[in-house]
C-alpha positions as CSV (number, residue, x, y, z in Angstrom):
1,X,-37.2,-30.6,-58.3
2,X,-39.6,-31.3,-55.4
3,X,-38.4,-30.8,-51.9
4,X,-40.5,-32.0,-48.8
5,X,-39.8,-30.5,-45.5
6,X,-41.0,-31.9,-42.4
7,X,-40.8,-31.2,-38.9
8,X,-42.4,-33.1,-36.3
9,X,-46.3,-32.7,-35.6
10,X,-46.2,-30.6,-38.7
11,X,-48.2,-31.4,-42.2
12,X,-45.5,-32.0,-44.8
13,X,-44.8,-28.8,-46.8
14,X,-44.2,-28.8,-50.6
15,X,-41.8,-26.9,-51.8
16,X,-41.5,-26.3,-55.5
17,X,-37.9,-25.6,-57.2
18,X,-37.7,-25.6,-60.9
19,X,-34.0,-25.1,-61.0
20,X,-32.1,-27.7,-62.8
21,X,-30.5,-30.4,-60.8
22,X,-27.2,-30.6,-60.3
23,X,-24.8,-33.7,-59.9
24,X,-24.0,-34.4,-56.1
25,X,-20.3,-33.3,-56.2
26,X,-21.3,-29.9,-58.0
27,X,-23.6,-29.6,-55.6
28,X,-21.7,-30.0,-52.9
29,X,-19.9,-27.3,-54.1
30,X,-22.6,-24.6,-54.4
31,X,-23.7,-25.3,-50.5
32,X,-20.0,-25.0,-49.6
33,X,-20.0,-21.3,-51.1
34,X,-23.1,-21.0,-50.0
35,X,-22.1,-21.2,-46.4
36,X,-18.9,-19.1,-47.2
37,X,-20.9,-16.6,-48.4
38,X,-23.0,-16.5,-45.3
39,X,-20.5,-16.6,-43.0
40,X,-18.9,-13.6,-44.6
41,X,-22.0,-11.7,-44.2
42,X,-22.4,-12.9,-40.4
43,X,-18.6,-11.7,-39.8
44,X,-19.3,-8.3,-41.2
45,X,-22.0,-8.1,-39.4
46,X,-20.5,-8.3,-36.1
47,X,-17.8,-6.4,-37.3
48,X,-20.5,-3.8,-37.5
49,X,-21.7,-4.8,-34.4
50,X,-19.1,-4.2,-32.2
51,X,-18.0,-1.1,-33.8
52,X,-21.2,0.9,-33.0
53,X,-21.1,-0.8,-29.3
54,X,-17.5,0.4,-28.8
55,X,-18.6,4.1,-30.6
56,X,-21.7,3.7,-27.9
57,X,-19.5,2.9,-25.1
58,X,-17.4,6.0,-25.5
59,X,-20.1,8.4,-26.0
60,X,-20.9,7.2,-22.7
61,X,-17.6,8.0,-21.1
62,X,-17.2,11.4,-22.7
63,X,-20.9,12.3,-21.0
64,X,-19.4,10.9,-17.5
65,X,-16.3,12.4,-18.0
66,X,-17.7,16.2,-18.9
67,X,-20.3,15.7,-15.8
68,X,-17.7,15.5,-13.5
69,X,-15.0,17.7,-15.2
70,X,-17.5,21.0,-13.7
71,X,-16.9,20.1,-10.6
72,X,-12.6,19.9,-11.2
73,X,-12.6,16.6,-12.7
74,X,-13.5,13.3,-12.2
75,X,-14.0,9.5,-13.1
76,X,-17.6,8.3,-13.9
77,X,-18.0,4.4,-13.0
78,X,-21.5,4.3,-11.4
79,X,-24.1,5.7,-14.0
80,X,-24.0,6.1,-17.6
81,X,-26.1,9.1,-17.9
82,X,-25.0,12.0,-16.3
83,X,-29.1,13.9,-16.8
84,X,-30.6,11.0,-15.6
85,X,-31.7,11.6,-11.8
86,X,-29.8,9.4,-9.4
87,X,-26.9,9.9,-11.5
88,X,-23.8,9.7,-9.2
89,X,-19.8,10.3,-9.8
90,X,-16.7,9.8,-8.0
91,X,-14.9,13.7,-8.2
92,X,-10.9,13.1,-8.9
93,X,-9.3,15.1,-5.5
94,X,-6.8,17.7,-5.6
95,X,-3.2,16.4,-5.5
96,X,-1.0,18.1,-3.5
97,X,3.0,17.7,-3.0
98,X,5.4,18.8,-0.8
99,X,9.3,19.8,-0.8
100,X,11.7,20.5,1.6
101,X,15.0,22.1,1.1
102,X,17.7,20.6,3.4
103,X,21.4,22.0,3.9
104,X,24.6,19.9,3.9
105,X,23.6,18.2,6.8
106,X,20.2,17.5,6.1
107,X,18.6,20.0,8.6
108,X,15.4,21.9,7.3
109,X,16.2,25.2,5.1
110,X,12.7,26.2,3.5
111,X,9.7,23.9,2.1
112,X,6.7,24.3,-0.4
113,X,3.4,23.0,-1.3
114,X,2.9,22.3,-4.9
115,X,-0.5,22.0,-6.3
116,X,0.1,20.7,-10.1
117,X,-2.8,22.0,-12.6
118,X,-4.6,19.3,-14.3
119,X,-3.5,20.2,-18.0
120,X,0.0,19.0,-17.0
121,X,2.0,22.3,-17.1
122,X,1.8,25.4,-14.4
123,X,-0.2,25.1,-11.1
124,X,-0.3,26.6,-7.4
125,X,3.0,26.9,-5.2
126,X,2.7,27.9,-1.3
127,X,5.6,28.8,0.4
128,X,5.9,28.1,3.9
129,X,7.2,30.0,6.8
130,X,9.6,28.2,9.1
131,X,8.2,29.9,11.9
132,X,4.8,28.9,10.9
133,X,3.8,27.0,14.5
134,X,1.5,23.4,14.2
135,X,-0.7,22.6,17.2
136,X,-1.0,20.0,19.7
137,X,2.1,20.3,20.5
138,X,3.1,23.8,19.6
139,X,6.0,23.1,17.6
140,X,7.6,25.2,14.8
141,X,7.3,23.9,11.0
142,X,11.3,23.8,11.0
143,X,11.4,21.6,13.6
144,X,8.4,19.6,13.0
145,X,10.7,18.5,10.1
146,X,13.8,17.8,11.9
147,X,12.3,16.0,14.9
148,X,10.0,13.9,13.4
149,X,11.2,13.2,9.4
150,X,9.2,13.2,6.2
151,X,6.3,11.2,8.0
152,X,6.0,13.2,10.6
153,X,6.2,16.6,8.7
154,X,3.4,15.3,5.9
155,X,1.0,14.1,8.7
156,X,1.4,17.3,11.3
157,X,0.8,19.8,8.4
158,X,-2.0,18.1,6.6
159,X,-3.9,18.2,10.1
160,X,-3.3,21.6,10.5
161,X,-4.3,22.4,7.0
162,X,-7.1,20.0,6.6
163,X,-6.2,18.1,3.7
164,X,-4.0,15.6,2.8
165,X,-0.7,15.9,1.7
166,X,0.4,13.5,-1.4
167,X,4.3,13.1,-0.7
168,X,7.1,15.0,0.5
169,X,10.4,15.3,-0.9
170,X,13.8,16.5,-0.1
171,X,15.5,19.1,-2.1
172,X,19.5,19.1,-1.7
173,X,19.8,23.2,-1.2
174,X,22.5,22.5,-4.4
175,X,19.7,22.4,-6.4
176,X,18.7,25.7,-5.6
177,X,21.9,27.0,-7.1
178,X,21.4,25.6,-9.9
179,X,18.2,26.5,-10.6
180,X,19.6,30.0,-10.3
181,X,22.0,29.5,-13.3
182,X,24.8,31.6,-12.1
183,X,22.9,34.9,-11.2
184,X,22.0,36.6,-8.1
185,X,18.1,36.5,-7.3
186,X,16.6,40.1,-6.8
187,X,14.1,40.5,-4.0
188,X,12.2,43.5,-2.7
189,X,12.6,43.6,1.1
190,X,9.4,45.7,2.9
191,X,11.7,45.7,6.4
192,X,15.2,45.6,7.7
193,X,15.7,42.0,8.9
194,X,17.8,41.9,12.1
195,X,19.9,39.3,13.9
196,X,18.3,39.1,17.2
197,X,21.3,40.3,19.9
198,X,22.0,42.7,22.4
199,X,21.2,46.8,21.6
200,X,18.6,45.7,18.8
201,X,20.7,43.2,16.8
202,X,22.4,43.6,13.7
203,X,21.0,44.9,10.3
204,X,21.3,41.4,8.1
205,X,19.5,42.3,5.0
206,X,18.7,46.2,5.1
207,X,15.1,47.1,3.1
208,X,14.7,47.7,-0.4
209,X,15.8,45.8,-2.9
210,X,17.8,42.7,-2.6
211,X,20.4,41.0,-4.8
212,X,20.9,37.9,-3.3
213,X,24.1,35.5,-5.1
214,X,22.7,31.7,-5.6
215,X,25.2,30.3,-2.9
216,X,23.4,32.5,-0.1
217,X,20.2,31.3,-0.9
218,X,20.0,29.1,1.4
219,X,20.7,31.3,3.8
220,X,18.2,34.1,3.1
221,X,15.2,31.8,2.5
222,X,15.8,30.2,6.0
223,X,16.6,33.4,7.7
224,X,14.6,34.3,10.7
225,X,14.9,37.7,11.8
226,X,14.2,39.3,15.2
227,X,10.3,40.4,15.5
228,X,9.9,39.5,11.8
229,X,6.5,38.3,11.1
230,X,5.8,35.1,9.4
231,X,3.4,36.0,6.4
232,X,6.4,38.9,5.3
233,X,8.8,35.5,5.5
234,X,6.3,34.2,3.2
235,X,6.3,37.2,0.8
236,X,10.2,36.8,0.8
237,X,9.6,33.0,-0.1
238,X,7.6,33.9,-2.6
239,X,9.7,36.4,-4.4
240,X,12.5,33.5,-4.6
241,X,10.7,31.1,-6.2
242,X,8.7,32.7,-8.8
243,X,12.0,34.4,-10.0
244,X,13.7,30.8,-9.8
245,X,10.9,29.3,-11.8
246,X,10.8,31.7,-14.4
247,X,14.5,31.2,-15.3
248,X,14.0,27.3,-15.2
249,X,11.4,28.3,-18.5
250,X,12.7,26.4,-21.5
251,X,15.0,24.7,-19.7
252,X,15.5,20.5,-18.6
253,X,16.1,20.0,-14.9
254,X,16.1,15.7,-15.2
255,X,19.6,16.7,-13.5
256,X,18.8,18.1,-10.6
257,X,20.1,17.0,-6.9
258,X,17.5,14.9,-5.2
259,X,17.0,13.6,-2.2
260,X,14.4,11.0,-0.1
261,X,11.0,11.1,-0.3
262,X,7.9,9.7,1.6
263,X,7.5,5.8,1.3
264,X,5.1,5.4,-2.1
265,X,6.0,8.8,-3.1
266,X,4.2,9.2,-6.6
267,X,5.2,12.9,-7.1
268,X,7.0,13.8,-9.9
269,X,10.7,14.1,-8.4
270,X,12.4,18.1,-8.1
271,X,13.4,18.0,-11.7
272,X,10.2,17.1,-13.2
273,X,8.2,19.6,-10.8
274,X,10.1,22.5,-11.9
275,X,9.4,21.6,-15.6
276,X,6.0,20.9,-14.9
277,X,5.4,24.2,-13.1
278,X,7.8,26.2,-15.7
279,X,6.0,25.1,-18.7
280,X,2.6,27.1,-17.6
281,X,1.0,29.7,-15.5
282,X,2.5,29.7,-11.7
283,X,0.0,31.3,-9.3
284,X,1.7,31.9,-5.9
285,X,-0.4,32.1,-2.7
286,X,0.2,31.8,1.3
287,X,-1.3,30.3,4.4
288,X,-3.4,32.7,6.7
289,X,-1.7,33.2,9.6
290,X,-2.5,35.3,13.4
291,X,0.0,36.4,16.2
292,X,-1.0,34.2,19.3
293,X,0.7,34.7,22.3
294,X,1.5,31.4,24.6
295,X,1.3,31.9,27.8
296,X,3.5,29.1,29.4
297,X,5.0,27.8,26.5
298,X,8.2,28.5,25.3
299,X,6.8,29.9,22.5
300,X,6.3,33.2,24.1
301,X,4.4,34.5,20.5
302,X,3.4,31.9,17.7
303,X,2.1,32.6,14.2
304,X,-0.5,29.9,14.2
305,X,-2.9,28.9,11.0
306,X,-5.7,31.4,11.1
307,X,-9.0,29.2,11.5
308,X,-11.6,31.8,10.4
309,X,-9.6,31.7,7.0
310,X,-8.4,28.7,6.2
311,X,-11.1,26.6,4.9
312,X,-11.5,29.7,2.3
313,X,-7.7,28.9,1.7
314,X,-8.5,25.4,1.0
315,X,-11.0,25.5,-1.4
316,X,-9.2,28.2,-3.5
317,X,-6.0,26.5,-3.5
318,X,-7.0,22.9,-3.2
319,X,-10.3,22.9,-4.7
320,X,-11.2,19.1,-4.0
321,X,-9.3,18.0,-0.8
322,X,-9.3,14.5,1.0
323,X,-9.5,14.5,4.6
324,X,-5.8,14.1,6.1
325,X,-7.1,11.7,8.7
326,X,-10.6,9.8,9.6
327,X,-12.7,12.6,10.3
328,X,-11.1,15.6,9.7
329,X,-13.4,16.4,7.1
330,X,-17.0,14.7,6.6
331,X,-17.5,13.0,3.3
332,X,-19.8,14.8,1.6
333,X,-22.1,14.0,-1.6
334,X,-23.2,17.3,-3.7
335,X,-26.6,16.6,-5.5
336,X,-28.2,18.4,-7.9
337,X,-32.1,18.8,-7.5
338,X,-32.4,21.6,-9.5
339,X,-32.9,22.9,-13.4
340,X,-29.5,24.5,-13.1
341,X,-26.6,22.1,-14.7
342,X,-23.9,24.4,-12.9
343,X,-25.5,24.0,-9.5
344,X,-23.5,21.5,-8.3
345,X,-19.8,23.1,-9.2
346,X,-20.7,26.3,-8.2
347,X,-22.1,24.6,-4.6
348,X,-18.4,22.7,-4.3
349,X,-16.2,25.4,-3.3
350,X,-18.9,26.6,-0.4
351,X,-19.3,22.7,0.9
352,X,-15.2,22.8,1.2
353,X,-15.2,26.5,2.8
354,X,-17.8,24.2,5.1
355,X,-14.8,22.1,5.6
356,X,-16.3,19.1,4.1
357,X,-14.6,16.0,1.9
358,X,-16.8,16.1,-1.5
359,X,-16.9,12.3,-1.9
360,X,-19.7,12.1,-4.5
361,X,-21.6,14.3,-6.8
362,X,-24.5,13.9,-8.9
363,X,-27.9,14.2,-9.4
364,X,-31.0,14.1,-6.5
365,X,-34.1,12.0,-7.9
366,X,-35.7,14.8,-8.6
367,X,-34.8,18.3,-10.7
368,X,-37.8,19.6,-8.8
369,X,-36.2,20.5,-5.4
370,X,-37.7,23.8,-4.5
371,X,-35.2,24.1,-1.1
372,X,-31.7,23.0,-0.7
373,X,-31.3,20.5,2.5
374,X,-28.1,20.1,4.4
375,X,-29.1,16.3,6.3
376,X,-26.2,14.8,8.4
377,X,-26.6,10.8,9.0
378,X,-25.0,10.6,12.1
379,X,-25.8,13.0,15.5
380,X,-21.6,12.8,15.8
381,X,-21.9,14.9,12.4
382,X,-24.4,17.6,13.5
383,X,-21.9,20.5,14.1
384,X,-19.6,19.8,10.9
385,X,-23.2,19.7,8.7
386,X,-23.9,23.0,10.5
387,X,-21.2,24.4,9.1
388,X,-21.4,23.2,5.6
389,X,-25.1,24.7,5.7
390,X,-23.8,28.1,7.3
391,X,-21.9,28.4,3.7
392,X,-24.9,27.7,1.6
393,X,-27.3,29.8,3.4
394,X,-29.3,27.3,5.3
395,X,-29.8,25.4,8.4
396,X,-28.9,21.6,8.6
397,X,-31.4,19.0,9.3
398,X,-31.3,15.2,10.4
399,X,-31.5,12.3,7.8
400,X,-31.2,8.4,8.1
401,X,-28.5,6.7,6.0
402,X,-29.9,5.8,2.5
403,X,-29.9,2.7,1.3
404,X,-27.9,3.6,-2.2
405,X,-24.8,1.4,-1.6
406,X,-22.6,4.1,-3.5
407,X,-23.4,6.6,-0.8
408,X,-21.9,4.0,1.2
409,X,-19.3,5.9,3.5
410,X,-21.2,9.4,3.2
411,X,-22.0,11.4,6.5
412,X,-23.5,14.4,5.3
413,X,-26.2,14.8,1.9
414,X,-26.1,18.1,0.4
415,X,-29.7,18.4,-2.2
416,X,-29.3,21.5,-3.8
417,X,-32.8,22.8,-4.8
418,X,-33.9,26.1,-7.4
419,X,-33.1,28.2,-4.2
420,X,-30.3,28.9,-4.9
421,X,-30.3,29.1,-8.6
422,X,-28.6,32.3,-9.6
């Protein structure tokens, strides 16, 4: 059979086909499972397709995702390659809760901060002193809380910490009893604690060690003895609820007394938190504190937040804080210019001890940076840069704002060069 194909402005081609010829319907057949055949092979082979693109596309992830993870964890959705230079990431910040125990009238007893650890079990509680004063105006923590709320009490401490506080929740003090399960909570007592009175007061809780039953709980954890310093009020805290926490181990505390939280509270309710914390390790820590005197206030001495210490505080405890308000803490981005892949987390921790906001981290064009440059965009952000470049070791220089949207937002570029390679 002879077959001519044309196309226009094209000779005629011959084609030569020695197969037998077939009658129409049969043939009509044979081109029907002809283009069965083919479109069987064209389905496969998207099939195929899209399985090595979705394969491709979470290689891609996992790279973004382990980038990011160095510096505490973090979600890549700017850059594909995480060794490419100009590679930037978005860091996932520390999450940090609050709860405050309130009596039968709702009145302040004793509060927290939780830290959660990423794996989902175990993380960072800080007991906080009652007598703990917040600035601007000098005001106790206790009363903080009972003058001005939830609201008030999340946004006056995270200004005074420097970082932002999640939620805050209230804790009925009868879940404190039965977190205890029946048994009295033993506490080693460094000093006599004294109700304040005429002829030195009264001996409340003598020294040494403490057996305190679960319905006077309350009372000892909100206690507030004469000259008793706040970080031993912390100690006492502490004592409390790491033994509360270990008898909570194994246990489900879905049932436990709850009270209001923040508005858009997305912390895990009383319950859940001691479950969480319960399940893993429980590191306990406190905020520095100093003995100020205030002259003219009615705060004749004030434990205030100790300022030489708490940025070091901060970055131990809350590793990847967001500012509590505009400004607070300059946005940051950490870029590595150097051979060293760990540059950039081991640089983290002394930008926050700066008291920077590490907004973005990544890679500087280069991996050839010989020194590491501390440029703030904006005179306003001269002294805060200063700072940041105090930790690393250098001095902090004047930039211009790039023109990289994705630093859009950014105040201060840290480029870390082989300087300070270890």
């Amino acid at each position: 059979m002879t077959v001519t194909d044309e196309q226009p402005g094209l000779e005629p081609r011959v084609v030569r086909d020695d197969s037998p010829t077939l009658p129409p319907r049969a043939e009509a057949v044979v081109r029907r499972r002809r283009i069965e055949s083919r479109q069987r092979r064209i389905t496969r082979m998207q099939a195929g397709v899209t399985i090595l693109f979705v394969v491709l596309l979470a290689a891609l992830v996992w790279l973004g995702y382990r980038a990011t993870l160095e510096v505490g964890g973090g979600s890549d959705s700017r850059v594909t390659d995480p060794t490419a230079p100009g590679y930037l990431a978005t860091p996932v910040h520390t999450i940090v809760d609050s709860y405050v125990v309130t009596d039968d009238d709702g009145g302040y007893v004793t509060s927290l901060l939780v830290v959660p650890d990423s794996s989902g079990s175990g993380g960072t509680v800080v007991p906080l002193a009652s007598i703990m004063v917040l600035p601007e105006p000098e005001t106790f923590l206790r009363d903080v809380y009972d003058a001005e709320g939830l609201e008030g009490f999340r946004s006056r401490l995270g200004d005074t910490l420097g970082f932002s506080i999640g939620s805050v929740r209230e804790v009925p003090v009868e879940a404190m009893v039965d977190l205890a399960d029946g048994l009295p909570i033993e506490v080693e007592n460094p000093d006599p604690l004294i109700v304040p009175g005429e002829e030195g007061g009264d001996v409340r809780y003598p020294s040494g060690t403490l057996s305190i039953p679960p319905e006077g709980l309350a009372e000892f954890m909100a206690f507030e003895g004469a000259d008793d310093p706040a970080p031993n009020q912390q100690i006492r805290l502490s004592q409390v609820w790491e033994e509360l926490l270990a008898r909570a181990e194994g246990r489900d505390h879905d049932g436990l007394p709850e009270g209001e939280a923040t508005e858009g509270a997305e912390s895990p309710v009383f319950g859940e938190m001691v479950d969480q914390l319960a399940a893993g390790d429980v590191r306990f820590d406190s905020v520095p504190l100093y003995r100020q005197p205030l002259p003219g206030s009615i705060i004749v001495v004030a434990w205030m937040v100790d300022p030489q210490y708490i940025d070091g505080f901060v970055s131990k405890v809350v590793p990847l804080p967001t500012s509590p308000s505009p400004g607070r803490r300059p946005s940051v981005a950490v870029l590595n210019g150097s051979s060293d892949p760990d540059a950039v987390s081991a640089a983290v921790p002394k930008v926050v001890s700066g008291g920077g906001e590490v907004s973005v981290v990544g890679n500087a064009m280069s991996f050839d940076v010989d020194t590491t440059t501390v440029e703030y965009l904006y005179p306003e952000e001269a002294e805060a840069a200063e700072r940041i470049a105090e930790q690393l070791g250098v001095e902090a220089t004047e930039g211009s704002p790039p023109d990289n949207p994705d630093l859009d937002g950014v105040s201060v570029v840290v480029t870390l060069g082989s300087d300070l390679a270890p």
